[in-house]
C-alpha positions as CSV (number, residue, x, y, z in Angstrom):
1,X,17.3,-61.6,-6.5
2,X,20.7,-61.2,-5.0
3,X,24.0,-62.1,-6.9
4,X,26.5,-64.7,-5.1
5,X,29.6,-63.9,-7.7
6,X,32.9,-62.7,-6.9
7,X,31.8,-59.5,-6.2
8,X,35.4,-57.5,-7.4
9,X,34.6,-59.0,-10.7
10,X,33.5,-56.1,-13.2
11,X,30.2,-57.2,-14.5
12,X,26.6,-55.8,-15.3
13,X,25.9,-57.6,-11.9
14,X,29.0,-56.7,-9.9
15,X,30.0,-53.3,-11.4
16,X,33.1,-52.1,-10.7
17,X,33.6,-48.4,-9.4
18,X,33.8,-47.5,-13.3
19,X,31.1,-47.8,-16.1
20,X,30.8,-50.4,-18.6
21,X,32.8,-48.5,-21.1
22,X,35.8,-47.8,-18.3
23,X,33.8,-44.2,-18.1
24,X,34.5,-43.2,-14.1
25,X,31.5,-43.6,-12.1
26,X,30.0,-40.8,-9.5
27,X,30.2,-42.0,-5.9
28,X,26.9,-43.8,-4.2
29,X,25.3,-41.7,-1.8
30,X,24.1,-43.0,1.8
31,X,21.6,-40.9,3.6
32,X,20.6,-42.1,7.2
33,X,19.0,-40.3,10.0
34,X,21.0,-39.9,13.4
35,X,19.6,-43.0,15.3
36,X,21.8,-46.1,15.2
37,X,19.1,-48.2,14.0
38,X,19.2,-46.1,10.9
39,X,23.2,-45.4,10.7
40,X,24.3,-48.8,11.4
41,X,23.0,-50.3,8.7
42,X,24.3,-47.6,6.3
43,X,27.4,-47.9,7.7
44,X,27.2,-51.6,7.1
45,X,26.5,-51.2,3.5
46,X,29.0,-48.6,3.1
47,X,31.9,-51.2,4.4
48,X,30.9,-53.6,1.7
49,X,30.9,-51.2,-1.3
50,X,33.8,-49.5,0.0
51,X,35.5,-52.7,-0.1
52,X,34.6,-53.4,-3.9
53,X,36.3,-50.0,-4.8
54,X,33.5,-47.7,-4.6
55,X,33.7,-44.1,-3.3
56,X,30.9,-43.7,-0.7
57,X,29.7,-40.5,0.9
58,X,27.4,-40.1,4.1
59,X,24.2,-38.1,4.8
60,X,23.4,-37.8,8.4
61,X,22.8,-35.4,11.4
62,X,24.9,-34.5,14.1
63,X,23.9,-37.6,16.5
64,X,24.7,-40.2,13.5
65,X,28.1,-38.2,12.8
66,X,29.1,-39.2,16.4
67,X,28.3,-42.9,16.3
68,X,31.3,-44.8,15.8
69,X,32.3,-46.0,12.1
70,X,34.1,-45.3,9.5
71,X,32.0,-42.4,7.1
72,X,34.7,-39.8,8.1
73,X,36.9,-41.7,6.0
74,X,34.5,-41.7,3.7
75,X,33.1,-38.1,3.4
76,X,30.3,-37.2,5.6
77,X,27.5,-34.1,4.8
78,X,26.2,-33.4,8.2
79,X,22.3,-31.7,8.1
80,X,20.6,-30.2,10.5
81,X,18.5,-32.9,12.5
82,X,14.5,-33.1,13.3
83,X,11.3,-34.6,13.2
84,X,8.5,-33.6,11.3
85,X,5.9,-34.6,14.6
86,X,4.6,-31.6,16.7
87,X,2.7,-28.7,17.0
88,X,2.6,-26.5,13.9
89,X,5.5,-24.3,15.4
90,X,7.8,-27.7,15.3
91,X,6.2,-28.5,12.2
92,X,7.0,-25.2,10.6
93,X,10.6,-25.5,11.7
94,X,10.9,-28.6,10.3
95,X,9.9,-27.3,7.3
96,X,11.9,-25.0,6.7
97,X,15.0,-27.0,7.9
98,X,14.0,-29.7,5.1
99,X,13.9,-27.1,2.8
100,X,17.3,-25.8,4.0
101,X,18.8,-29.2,3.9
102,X,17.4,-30.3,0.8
103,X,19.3,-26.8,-0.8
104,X,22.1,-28.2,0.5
105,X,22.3,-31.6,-1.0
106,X,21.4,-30.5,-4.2
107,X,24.3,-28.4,-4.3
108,X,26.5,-31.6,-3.3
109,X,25.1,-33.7,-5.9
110,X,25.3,-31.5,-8.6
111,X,29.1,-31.2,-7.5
112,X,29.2,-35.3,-6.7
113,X,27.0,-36.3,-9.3
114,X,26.3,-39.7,-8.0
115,X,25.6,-42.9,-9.5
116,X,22.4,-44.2,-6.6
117,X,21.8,-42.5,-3.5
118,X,20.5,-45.0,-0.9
119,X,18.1,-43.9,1.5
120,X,18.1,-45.5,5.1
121,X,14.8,-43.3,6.7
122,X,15.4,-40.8,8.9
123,X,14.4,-36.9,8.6
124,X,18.3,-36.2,7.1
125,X,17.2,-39.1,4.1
126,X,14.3,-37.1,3.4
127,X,16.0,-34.5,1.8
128,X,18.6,-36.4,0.1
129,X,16.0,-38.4,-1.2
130,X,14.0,-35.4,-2.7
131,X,17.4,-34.1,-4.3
132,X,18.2,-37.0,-5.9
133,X,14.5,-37.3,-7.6
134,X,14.6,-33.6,-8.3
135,X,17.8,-34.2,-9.7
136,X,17.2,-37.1,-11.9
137,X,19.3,-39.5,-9.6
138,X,18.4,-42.8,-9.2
139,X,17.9,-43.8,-5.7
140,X,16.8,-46.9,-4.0
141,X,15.4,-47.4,0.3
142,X,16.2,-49.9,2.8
143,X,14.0,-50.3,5.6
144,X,14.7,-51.4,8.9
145,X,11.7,-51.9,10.6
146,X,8.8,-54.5,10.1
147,X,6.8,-51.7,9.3
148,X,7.6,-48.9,6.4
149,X,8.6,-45.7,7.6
150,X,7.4,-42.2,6.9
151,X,10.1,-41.0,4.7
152,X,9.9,-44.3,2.8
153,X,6.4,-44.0,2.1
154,X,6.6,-40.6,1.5
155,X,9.7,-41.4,-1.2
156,X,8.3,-44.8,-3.0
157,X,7.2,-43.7,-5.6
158,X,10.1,-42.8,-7.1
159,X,12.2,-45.5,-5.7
160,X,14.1,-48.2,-8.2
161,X,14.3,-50.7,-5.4
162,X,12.7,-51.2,-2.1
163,X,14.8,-53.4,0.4
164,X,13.2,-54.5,3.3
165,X,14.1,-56.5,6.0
166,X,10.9,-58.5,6.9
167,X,9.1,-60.3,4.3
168,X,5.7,-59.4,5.4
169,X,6.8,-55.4,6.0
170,X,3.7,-53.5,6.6
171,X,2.1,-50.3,4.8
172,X,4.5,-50.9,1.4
173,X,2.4,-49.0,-1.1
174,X,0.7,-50.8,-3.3
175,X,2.2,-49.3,-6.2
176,X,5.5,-49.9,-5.1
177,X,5.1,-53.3,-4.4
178,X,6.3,-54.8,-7.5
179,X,9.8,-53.1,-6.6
180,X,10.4,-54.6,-3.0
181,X,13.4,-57.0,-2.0
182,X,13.5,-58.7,0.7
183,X,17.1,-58.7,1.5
184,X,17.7,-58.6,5.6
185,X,18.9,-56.2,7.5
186,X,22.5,-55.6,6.4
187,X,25.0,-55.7,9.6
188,X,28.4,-54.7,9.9
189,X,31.3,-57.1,9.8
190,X,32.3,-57.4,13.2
191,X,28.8,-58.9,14.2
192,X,29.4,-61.4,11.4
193,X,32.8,-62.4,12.5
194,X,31.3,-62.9,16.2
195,X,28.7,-64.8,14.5
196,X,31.1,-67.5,13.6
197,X,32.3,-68.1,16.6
198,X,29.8,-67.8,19.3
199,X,28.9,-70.8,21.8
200,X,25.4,-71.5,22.3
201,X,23.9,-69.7,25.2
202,X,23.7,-71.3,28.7
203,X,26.3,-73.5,28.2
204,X,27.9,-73.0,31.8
205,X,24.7,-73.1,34.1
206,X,26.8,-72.2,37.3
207,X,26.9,-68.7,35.6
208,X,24.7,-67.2,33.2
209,X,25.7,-63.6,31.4
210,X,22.6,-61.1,31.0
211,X,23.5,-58.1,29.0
212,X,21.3,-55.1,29.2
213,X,21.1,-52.8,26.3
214,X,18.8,-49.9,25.0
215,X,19.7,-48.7,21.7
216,X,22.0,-46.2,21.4
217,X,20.3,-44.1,23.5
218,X,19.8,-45.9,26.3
219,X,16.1,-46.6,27.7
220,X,15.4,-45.1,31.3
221,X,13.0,-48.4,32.0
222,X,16.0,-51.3,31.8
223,X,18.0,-49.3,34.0
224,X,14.8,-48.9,36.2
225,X,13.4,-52.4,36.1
226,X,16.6,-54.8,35.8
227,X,18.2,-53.6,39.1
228,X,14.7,-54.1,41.0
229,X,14.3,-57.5,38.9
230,X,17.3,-59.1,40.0
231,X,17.1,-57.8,43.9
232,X,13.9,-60.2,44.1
233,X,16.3,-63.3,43.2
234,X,17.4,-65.6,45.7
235,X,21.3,-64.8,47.1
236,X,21.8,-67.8,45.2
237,X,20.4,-67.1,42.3
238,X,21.9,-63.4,41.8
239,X,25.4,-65.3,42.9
240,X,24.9,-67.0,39.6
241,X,24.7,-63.5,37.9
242,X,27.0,-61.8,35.4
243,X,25.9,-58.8,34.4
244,X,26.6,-55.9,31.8
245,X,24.2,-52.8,31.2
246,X,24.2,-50.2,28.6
247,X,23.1,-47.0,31.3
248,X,21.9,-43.3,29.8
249,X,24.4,-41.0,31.3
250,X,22.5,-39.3,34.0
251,X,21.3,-43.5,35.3
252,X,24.7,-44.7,35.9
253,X,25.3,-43.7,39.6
254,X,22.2,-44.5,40.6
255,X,22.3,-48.1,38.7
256,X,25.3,-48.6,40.2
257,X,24.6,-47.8,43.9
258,X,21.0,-50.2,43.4
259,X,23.6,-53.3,42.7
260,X,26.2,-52.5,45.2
261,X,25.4,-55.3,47.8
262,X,23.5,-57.3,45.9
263,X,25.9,-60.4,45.7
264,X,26.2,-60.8,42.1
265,X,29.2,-62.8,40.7
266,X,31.0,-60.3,39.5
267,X,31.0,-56.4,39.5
268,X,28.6,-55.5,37.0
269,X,30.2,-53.5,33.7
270,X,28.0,-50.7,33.1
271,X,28.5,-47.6,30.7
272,X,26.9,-45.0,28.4
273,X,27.4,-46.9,25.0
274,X,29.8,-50.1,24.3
275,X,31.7,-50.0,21.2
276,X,32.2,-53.6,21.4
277,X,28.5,-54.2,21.8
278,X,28.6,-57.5,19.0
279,X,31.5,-59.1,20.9
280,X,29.5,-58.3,24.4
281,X,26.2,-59.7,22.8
282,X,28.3,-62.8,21.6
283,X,29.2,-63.8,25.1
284,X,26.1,-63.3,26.6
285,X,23.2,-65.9,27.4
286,X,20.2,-63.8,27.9
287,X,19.7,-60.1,26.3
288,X,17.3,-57.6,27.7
289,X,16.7,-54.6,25.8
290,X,14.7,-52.8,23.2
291,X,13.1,-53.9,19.9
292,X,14.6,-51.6,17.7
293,X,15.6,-53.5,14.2
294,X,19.3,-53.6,14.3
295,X,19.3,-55.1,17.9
296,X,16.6,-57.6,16.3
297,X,19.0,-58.2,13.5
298,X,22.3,-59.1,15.9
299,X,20.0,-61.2,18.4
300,X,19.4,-63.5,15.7
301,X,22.9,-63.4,13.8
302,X,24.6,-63.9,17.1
303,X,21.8,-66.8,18.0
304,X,20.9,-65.3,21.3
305,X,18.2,-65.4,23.9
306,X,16.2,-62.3,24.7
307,X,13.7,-60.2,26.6
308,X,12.4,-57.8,24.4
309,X,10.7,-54.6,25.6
310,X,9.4,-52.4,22.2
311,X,9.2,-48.8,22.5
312,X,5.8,-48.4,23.2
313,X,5.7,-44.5,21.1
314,X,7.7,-45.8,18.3
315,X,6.0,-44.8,15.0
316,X,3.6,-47.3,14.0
317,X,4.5,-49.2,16.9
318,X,7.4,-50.7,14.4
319,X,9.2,-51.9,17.8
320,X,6.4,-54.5,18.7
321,X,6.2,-55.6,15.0
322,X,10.5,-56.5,15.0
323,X,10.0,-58.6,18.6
324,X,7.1,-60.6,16.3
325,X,9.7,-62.0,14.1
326,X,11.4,-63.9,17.2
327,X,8.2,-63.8,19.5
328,X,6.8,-65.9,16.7
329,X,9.8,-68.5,16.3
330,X,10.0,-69.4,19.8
331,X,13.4,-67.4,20.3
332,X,12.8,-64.1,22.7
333,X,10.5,-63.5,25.2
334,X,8.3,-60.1,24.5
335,X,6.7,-58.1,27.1
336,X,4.9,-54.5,26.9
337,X,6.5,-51.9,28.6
338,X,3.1,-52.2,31.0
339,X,3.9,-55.8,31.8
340,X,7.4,-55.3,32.1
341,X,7.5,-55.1,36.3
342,X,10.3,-56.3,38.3
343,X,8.0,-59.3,39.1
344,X,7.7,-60.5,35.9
345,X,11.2,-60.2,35.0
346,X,12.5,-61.7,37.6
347,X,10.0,-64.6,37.4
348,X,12.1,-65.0,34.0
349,X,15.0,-64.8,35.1
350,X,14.1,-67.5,37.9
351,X,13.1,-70.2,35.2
352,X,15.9,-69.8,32.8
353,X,18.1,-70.5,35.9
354,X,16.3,-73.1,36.8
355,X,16.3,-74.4,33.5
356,X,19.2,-72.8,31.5
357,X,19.2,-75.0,28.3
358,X,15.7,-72.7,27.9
359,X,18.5,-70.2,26.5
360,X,20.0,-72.7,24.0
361,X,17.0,-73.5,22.6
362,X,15.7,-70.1,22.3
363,X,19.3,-68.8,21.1
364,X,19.3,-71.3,18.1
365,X,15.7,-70.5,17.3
366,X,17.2,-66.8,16.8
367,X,20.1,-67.9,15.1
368,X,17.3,-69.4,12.3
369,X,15.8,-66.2,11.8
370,X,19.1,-64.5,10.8
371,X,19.9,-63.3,7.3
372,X,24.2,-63.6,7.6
373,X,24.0,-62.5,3.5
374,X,21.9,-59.2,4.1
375,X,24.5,-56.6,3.6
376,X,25.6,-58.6,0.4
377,X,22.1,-58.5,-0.9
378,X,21.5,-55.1,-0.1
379,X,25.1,-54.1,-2.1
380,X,24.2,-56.2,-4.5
381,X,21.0,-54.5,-5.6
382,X,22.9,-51.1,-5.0
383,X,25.7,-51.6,-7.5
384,X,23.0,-53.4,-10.2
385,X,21.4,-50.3,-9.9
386,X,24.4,-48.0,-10.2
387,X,25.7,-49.4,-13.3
388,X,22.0,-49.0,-14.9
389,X,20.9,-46.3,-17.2
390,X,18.9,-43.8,-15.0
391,X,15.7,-43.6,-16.4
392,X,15.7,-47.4,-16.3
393,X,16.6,-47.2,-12.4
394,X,14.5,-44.7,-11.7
395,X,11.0,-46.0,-10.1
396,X,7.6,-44.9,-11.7
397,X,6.3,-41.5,-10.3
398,X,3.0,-39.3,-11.3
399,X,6.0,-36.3,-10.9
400,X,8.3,-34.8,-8.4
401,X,7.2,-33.1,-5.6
402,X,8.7,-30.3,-4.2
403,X,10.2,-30.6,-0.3
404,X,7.1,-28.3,1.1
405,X,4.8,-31.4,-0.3
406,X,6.9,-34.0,1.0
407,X,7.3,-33.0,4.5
408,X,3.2,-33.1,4.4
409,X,3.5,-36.6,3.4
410,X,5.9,-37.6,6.1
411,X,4.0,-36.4,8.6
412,X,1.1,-39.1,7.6
């Protein structure tokens, strides 16, 4: 379903950022809650329609406003952040914030008047999402995650497209089937340009690269585990150790005073967040970190090896169902954050250095999961549905539903 032409050519399929009829179009709307695993992507979309001409705005919070990227070039509307999970204090909070948020997009629309808003999940899409269908805008949804978030549920009705990023994405409506795409998970250029040129893991056995990462929040259990991991290796083996480890803020002394001694080849490079994260991941044999869908995405696109360790209170445990997808094809190892001890870590980490062409084989198992085309497909649909009539791109609905309703769907 996805459109391989030149894609600056003005065409029902490939619209330019003006209508058929050389009318000017309104810009396309991304909403995306604060998390990278929902701004990424959004980010990654927004780089390929910004590159066919089109003027792209951003919905997020606070935390997705201070990722790095390029929306403030764009534009970016920044709501107030939250969850709709809780007591019914946090609940009620929530509510009224959605309703204070979804004020507040509605009055940028009406200014904007945009041709698709594009909902990424997250609690800031909510209420761009209930704008746009209050407002007669078309919108569409990508999801990230093996398994269809709240706010996507909540929203599918009215949804012209679905795009999903796992063929086999669990709890997609039933009446919203018929409008799914499974398009990948779109990823931002500099991971593709890595792509291209990264060696096959464990191709220098005297050394092997492990990078650490937890999202881009961190995750208090790699810092906690790794360091205790690797002290059970062999001098030998940890002298065959590279090492570089994404560390919350508050973790980094202390990671750093637990390898001090150890022996490992080199100093190990540790920091808060790495901006360079796809060029890190591309020299690295064997990544350790969480299951979130956009580190799922890169693993395979860069063709690495992994350790994956899901989130265990991630809604609808969506973490475990993204490791499946390499679990499955042979290309990362998955253990529960129960079975993920020092002992069994470093038992891992003793047999792919005993056996390091493990990583090669397991790294191009990952690179046949990957979907390279993703972000294409996912612009693709976007501008098809931009340069459509809007009652033709808007989804079927029984009838809008005010943002009180809404935030009780969510919460389901």
């Amino acid at each position: 379903m996805t459109d391989r032409r030149d894609h600056n050519a003005a065409s029902p399929t490939a619209p330019s950022a003006s209508g058929g009829q050389g009318t000017p179009r309104g810009p396309i709307v991304l909403a995306a809650g604060g998390t990278g695993g929902h701004v990424v992507p959004a980010l990654a979309v927004g780089e390929a329609l910004h590159a066919r001409g089109w003027d792209v705005r951003l919905i997020t919070d606070a935390r997705g406003s201070a990722l790095p990227g390029d929306a403030r070039a764009w534009g970016t509307e920044v709501l107030d952040g939250g969850r709709m999970t809780g007591g019914a204090v946090t609940k009620a909070l929530a509510t009224v914030k959605l309703l204070r948020n979804t004020a507040r997009a509605r009055a940028l629309f009406k200014r904007l008047a945009p041709a698709l808003v594009i909902g990424f999940g997250g609690y800031p899409a909510l209420a761009a999402l209930l704008s746009a269908r209050t407002l007669k805008i078309p919108y569409m949804m990508h999801e990230q995650n093996a398994v269809l978030g709240r706010v996507n549920r909540t929203m599918a009705g009215g949804a012209a497209a679905i795009a999903l990023s796992f063929p086999d994405t669990a709890r997609v409506p039933a009446t919203a089937a018929a409008r799914t795409v499974t398009t990948g998970l779109p990823l931002r250029r500099t991971v593709l340009d890595h792509a291209r040129g990264a060696a096959s893991p464990g191709g220098r056995p005297e050394r092997l690269h492990l990078l650490v990462v937890g999202g881009s929040q961190g995750a208090r259990i790699l810092s906690t585990v790794v360091p205790d991991a690797i002290a059970r290796l062999t001098e030998a083996e940890r002298g065959r150790l590279a090492l570089t480890q994404q560390c919350r803020p508050e973790d980094l002394d202390r990671v750093a005073e637990r390898y001090a001694g150890l022996g490992l080849a080199e100093t190990p490079d540790l920091a808060r967040y790495f901006t360079d994260l796809p060029g890190r991941m591309a020299g690295a044999d064997l990544v350790i970190a969480r299951a979130g869908a956009s580190t799922v995405a890169e693993i395979a696109a860069l063709g690495r090896a992994s350790v994956l360790v899901p989130l265990a209170i991630a809604t609808d445990d969506h973490q475990s169902a993204n490791a499946r997808a390499l679990a499955d094809a042979g290309a990362a190892q998955v253990m529960t954050e129960r079975a993920f001890t020092p002992e069994a870590l470093a038992d891992h980490l003793k047999a792919v250095l005993a056996a390091p062409e493990r990583l090669a084989a397991a790294g191009a198992a990952a690179r046949a999961q990957a979907c390279p085309q993703a972000t294409d497909a996912v612009a693709d649909l976007a501008l098809r549905l931009a340069s459509m009539d809007g009652t033709a791109a808007r989804g079927t609905t029984a009838g809008d539903k005010p943002a009180r309703e809404a935030a009780k769907e969510s919460d389901q």
